[in-house]
Kinemage of the C-alpha trace (Angstrom):
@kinemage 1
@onewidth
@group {chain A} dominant
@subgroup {mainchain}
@vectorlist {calphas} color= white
{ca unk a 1} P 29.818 60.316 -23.571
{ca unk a 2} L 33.786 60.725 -23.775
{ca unk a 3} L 33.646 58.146 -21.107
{ca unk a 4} L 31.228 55.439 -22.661
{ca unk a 5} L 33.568 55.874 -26.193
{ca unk a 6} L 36.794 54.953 -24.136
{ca unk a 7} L 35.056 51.682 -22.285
{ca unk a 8} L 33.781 50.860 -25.738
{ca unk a 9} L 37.533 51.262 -27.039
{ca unk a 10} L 39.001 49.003 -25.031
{ca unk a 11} L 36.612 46.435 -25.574
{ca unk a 12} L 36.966 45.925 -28.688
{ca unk a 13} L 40.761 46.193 -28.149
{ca unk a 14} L 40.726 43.037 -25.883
{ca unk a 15} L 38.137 41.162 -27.879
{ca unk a 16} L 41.114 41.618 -30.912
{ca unk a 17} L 43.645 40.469 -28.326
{ca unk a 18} L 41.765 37.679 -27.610
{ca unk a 19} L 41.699 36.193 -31.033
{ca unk a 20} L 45.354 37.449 -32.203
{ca unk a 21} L 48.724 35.465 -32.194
{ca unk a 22} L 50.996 35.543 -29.295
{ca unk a 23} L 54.764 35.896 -29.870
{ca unk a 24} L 57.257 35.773 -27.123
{ca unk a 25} L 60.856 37.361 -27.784
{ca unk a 26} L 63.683 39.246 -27.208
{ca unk a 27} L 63.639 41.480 -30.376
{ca unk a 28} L 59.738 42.367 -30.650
{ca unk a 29} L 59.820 40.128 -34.014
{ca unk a 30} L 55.910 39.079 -35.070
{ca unk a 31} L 54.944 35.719 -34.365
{ca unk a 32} L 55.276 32.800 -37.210
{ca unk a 33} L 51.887 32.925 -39.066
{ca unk a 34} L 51.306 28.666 -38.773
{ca unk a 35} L 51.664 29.093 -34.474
{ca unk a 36} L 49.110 30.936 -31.710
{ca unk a 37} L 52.109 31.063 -29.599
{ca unk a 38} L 55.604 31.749 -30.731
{ca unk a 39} L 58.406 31.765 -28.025
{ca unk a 40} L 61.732 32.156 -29.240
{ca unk a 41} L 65.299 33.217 -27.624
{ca unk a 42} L 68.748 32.559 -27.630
{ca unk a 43} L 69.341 32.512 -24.244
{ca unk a 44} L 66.201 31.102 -22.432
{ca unk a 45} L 64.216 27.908 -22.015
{ca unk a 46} L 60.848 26.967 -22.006
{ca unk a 47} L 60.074 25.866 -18.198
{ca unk a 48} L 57.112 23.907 -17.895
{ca unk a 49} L 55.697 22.849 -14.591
{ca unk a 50} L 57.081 21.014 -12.556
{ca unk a 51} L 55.590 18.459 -10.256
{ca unk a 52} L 56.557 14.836 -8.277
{ca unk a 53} L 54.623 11.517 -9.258
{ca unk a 54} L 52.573 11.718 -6.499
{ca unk a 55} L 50.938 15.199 -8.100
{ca unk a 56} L 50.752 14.366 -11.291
{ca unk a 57} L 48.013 11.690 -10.506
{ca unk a 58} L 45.794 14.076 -8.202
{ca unk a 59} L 45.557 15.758 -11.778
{ca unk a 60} L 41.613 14.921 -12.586
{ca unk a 61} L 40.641 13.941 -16.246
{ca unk a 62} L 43.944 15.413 -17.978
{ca unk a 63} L 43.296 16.721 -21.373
{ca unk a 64} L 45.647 14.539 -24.274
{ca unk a 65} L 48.419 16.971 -25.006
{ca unk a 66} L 48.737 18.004 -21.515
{ca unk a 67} L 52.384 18.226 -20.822
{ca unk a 68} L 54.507 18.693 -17.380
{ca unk a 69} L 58.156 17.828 -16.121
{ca unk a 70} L 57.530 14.790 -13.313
{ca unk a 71} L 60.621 15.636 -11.022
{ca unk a 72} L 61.307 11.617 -9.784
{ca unk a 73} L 59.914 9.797 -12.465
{ca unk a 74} L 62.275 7.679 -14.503
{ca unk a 75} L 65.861 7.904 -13.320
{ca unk a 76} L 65.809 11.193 -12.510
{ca unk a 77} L 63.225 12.952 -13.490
{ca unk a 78} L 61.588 13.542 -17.402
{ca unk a 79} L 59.562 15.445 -19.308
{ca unk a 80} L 55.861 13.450 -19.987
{ca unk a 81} L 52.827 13.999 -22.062
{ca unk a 82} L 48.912 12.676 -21.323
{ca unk a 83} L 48.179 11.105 -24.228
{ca unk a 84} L 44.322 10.351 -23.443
{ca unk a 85} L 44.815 7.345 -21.962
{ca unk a 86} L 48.325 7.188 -19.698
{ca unk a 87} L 50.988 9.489 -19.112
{ca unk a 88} L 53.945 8.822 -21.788
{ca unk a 89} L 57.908 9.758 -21.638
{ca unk a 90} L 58.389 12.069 -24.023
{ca unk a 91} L 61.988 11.042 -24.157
{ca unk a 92} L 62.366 6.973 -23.909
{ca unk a 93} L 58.131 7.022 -25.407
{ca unk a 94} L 57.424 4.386 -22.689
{ca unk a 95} L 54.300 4.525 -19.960
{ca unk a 96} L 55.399 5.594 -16.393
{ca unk a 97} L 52.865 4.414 -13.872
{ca unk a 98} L 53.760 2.394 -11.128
{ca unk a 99} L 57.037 -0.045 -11.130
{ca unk a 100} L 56.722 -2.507 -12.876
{ca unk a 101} L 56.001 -6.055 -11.156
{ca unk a 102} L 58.915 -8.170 -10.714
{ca unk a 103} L 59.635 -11.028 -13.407
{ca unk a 104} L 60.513 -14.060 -11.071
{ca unk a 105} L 62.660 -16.606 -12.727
{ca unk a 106} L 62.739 -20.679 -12.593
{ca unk a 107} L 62.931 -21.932 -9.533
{ca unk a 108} L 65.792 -24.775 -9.115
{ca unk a 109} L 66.700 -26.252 -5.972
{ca unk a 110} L 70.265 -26.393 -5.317
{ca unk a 111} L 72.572 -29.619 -4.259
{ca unk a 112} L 72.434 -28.815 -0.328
{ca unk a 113} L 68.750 -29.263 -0.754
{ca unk a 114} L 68.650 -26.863 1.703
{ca unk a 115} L 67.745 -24.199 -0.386
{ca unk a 116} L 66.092 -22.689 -3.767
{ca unk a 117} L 67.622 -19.812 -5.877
{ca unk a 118} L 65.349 -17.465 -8.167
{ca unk a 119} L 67.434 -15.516 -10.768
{ca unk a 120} L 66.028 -13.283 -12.930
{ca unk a 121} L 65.913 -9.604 -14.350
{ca unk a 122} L 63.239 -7.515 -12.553
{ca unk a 123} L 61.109 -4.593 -13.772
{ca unk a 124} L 62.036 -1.688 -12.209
{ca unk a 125} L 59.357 0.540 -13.454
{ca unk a 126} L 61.809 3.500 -14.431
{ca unk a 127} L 63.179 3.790 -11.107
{ca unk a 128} L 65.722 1.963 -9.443
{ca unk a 129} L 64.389 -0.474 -6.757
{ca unk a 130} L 64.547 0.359 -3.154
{ca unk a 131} L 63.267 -2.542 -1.332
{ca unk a 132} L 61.298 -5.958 -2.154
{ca unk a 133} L 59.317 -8.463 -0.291
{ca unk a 134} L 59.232 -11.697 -0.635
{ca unk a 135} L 56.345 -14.382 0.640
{ca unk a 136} L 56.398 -17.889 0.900
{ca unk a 137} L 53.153 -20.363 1.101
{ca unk a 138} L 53.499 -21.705 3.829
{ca unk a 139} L 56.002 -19.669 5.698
{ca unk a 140} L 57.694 -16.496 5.225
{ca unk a 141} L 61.481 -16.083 3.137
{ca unk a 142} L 63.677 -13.357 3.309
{ca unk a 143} L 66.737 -12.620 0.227
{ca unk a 144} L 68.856 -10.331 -1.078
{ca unk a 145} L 68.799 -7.304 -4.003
{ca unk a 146} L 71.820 -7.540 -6.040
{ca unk a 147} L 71.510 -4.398 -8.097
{ca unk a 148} L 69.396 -2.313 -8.685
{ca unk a 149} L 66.796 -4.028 -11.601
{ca unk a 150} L 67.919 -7.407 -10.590
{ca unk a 151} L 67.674 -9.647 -7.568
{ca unk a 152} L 68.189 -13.075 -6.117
{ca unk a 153} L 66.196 -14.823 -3.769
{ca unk a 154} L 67.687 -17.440 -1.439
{ca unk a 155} L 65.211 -19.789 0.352
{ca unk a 156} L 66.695 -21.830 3.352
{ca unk a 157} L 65.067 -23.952 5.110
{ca unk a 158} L 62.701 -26.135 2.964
{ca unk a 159} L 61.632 -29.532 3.708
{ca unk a 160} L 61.699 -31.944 0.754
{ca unk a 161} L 58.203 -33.181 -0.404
{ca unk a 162} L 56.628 -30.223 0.507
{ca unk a 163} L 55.346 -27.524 -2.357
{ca unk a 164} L 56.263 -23.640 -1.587
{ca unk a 165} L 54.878 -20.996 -3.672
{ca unk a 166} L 56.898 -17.938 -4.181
{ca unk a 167} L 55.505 -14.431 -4.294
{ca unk a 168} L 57.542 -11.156 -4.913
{ca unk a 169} L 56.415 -7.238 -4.835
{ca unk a 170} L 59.007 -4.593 -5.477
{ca unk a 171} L 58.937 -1.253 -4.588
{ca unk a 172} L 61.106 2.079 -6.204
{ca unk a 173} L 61.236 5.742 -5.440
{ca unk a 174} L 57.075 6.107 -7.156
{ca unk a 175} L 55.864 3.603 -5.317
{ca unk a 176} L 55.202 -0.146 -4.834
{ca unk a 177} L 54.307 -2.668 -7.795
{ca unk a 178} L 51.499 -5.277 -7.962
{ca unk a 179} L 52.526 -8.078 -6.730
{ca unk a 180} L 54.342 -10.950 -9.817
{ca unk a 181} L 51.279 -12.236 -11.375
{ca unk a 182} L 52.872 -15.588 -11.864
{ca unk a 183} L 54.363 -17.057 -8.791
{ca unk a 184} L 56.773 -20.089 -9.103
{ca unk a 185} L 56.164 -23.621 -6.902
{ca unk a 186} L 58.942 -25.842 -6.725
{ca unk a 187} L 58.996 -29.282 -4.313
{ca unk a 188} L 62.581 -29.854 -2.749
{ca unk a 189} L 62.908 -34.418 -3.657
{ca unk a 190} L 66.179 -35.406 -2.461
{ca unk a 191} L 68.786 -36.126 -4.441
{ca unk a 192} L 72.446 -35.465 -6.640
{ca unk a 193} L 73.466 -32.555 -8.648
{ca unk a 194} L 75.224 -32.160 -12.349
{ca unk a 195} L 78.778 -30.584 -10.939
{ca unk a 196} L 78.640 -31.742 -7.585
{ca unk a 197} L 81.917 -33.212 -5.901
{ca unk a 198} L 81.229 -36.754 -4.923
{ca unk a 199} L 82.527 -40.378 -5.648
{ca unk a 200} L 85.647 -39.891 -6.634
{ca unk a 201} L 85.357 -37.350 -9.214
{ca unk a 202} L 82.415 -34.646 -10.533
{ca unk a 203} L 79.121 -35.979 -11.283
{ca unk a 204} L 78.488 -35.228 -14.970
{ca unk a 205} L 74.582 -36.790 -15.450
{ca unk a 206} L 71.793 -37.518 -12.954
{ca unk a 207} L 68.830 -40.120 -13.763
{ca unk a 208} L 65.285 -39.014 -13.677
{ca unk a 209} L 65.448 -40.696 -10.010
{ca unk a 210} L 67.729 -38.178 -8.726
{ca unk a 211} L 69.359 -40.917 -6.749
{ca unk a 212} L 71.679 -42.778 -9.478
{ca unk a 213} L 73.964 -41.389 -12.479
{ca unk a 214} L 77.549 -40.625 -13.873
{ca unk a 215} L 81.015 -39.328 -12.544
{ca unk a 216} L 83.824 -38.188 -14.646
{ca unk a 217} L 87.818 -38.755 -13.340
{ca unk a 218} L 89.023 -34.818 -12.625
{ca unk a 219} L 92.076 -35.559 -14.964
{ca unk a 220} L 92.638 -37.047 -18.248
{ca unk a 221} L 94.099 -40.498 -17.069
{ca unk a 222} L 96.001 -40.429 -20.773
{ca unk a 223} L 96.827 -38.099 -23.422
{ca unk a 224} L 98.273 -40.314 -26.201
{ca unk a 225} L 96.599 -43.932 -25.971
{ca unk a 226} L 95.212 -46.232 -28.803
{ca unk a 227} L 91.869 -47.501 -28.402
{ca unk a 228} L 93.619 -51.004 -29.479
{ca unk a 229} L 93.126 -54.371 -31.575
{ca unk a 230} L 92.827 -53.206 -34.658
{ca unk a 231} L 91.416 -55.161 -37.204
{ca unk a 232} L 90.066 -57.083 -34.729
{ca unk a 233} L 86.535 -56.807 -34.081
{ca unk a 234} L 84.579 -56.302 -30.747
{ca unk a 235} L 81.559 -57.523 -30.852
{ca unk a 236} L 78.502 -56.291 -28.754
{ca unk a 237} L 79.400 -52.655 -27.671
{ca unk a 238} L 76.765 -50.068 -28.031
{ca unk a 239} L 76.789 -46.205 -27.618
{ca unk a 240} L 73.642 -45.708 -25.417
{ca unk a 241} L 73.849 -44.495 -21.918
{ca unk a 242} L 74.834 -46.315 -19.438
{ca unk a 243} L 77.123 -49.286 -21.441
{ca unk a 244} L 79.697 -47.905 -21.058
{ca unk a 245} L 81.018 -50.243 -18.168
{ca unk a 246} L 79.603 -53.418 -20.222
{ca unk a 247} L 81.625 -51.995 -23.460
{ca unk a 248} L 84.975 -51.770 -21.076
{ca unk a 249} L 84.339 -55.375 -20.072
{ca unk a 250} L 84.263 -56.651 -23.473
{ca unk a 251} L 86.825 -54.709 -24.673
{ca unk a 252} L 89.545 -55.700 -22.332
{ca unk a 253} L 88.436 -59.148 -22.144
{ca unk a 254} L 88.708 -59.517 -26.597
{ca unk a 255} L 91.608 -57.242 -26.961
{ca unk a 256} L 94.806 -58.229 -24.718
{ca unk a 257} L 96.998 -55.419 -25.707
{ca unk a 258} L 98.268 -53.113 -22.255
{ca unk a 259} L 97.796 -49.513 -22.062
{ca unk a 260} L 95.004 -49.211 -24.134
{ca unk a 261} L 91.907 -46.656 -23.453
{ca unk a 262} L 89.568 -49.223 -22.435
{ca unk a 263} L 92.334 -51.080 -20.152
{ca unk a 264} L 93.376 -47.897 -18.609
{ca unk a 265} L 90.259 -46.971 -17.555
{ca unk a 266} L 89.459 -50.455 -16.042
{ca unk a 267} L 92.753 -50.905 -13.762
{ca unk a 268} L 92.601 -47.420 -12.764
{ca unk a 269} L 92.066 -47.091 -8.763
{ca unk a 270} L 91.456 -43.485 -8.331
{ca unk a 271} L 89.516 -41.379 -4.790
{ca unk a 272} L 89.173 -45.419 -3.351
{ca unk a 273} L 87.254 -46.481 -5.855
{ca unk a 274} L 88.336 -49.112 -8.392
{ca unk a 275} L 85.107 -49.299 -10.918
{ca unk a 276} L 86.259 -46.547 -13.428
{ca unk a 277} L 85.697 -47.660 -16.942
{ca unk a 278} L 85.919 -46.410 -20.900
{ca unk a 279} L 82.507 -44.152 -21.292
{ca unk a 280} L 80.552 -44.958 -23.944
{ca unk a 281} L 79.828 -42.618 -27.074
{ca unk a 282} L 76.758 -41.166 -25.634
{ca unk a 283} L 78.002 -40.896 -21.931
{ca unk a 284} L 81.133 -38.906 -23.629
{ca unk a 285} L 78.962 -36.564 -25.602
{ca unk a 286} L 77.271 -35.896 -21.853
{ca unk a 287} L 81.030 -34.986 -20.616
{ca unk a 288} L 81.274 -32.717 -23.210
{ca unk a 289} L 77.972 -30.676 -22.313
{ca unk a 290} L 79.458 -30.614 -18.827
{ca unk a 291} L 82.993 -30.272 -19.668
{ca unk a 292} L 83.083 -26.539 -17.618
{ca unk a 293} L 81.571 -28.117 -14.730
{ca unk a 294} L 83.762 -31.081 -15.199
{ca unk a 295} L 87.326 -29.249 -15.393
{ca unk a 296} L 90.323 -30.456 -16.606
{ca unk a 297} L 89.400 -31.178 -20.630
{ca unk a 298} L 91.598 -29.897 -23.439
{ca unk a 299} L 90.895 -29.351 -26.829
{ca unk a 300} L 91.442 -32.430 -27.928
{ca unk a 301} L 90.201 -35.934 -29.526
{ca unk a 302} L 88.673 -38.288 -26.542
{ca unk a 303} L 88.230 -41.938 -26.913
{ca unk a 304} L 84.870 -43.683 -26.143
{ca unk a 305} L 84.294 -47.485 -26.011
{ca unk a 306} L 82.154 -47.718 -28.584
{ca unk a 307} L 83.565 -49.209 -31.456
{ca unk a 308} L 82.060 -48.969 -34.828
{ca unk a 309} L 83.802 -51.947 -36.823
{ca unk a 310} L 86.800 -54.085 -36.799
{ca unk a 311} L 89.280 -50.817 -37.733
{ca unk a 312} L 87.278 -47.852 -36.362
{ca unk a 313} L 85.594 -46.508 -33.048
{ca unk a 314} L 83.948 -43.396 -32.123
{ca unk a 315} L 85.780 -40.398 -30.746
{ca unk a 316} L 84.557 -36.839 -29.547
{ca unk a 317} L 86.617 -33.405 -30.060
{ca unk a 318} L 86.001 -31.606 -26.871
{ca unk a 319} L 86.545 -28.117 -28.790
{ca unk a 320} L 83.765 -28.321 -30.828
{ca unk a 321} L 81.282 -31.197 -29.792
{ca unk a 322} L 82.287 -32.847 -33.025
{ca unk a 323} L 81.950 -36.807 -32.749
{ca unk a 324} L 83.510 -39.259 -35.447
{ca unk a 325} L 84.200 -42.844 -36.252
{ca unk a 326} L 88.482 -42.788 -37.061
{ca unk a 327} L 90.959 -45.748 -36.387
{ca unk a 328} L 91.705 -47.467 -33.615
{ca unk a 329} L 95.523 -47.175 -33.668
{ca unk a 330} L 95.044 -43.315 -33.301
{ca unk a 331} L 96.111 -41.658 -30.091
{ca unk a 332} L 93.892 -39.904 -28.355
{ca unk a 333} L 92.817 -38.266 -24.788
{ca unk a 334} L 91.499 -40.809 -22.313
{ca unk a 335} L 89.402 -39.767 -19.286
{ca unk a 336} L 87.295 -42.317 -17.344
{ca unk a 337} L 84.130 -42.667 -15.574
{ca unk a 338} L 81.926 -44.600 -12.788
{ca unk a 339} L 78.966 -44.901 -12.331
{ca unk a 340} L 76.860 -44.343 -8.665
């Protein structure tokens, strides 16, 4: 009987056990009514487990709330929560699967047209990326990783006409990514570049032919000339591109006055070629877009050969792209032009 009494005693002491709060401490304090458990110290953490990437997905149907410390997810390592759908950083509150696939950037073929240069940021998925590969249709193309998070891809070799598609996958210390969703096809055409050396000078503008456009003088060819014959008028000059040689022709054959902008420009022989001429207000609003490609510009009012009445003619301020009719006895910066 004594014995049935003491089985029955510490039955009903466990079922209590079961159903009480828990408290966890160095001082034997009781647990905070509003928690089941209550863990507190002063010189102690809470250690949760502790598993890689790789075993936190063999984890089948994880309950939301579940919580563990991944050791090589994100940069090095982080504590995550299941919140019923994905696993979440509790710390940067971001998803942490596999790495991210790589955003691939505009393809644009470069002025050797021997080659084709992708720049862009890539997803790194949390993890800093260890290797890539990168495909080719047709043919197979190898590059290099910059930094980690960002690469650039090189592609040698291409023949012009033909269309290459482009296909990156990356891969970090959790794994590899899907492969970049959007791939990039670009067709090598021959032709010139915007800040290529040739002619004489820089080319500052291509045509939509590739084959034709504008070169800038490296050098101001004047920093203090008049644009000339004032009050007389010069008739027939326009500011589109491209008239800019016609506008130099009637400007130094109506206005006979020496070392103006317009007559520099035309009896300038400069690299072995003797064609330069006075650009026109459009075609210097092009130089100053490409004035860093160009070289050699100050901040400073530049002549065009555009003239707006019998007293005025347009001028550009290469500091800030500001463009204004002013007189034509004002000195200003001269820098000339041919065309290919």
């Amino acid at each position: 009987m004594k014995k049935l009494s003491c089985i029955v005693a510490m039955l009903l002491l466990f079922s209590n056990a079961m159903f009480a709060q828990v408290g966890i401490n160095e001082n034997g304090s009781s647990p905070n009514s509003k928690a089941m458990l209550d863990v507190s110290s002063t010189t102690k953490g809470f250690l949760p487990p502790r598993m890689t990437y790789a075993q936190k997905i063999l984890i089948a149907s994880p309950p939301a709330g579940l919580m563990i410390w991944c050791s090589n997810c994100g940069t090095s390592g982080e504590m995550q929560i299941y919140n019923g759908t994905s696993w979440q950083s509790i710390t940067t509150s971001t998803a942490q699967g596999l790495p991210g696939a790589p955003t691939i950037g505009t393809a644009t073929v470069s002025c050797n047209l021997a080659s084709v240069t992708f720049i862009a940021p890539v997803s790194d998925g949390g993890s800093p990326i260890t290797s890539y590969t990168a495909t080719s249709s047709p043919g197979n193309i190898t590059g290099t990783l910059n930094q980690a998070g960002s690469g650039t891809i090189i592609v040698t070799g291409l023949t012009i006409g033909i269309v290459y598609t482009f296909t990156v996958t990356a891969t970090n210390a959790i794994g590899t990514g899907p492969a970049s969703a959007a791939s990039n096809s670009v067709t090598p055409v021959a032709g010139y570049c915007v800040g290529e050396s040739y002619g004489g000078g820089i080319i500052f503008y291509v045509d939509g032919t590739g084959q034709h456009g504008l070169i800038s003088a490296t050098s101001d060819q004047s920093t203090g000339a008049q644009w000339g014959c004032y009050g007389t008028t010069i008739s027939g000059t326009t500011t589109a591109i491209g008239t800019g040689q016609a506008n130099t022709t009637l400007i130094v054959n109506g206005c006979s006055e020496a070392g103006r902008a317009a007559r520099i420009c035309n009896d300038l022989v400069l690299g072995g070629y003797n064609d330069w001429f006075l650009p026109s207000k459009d075609e210097l609003n092009l130089m100053n877009e490409q004035k860093a490609a160009i070289g050699g510009f100050v901040n400073a009012y530049y002549w065009s050969s555009s003239a707006d009445d019998a007293y005025n003619a347009w001028c550009q301020f290469f500091l800030n792209d500001y463009q204004t009719s002013t007189y034509k006895d004002g000195a200003k910066n001269v820098r000339a032009v041919r065309a290919f």
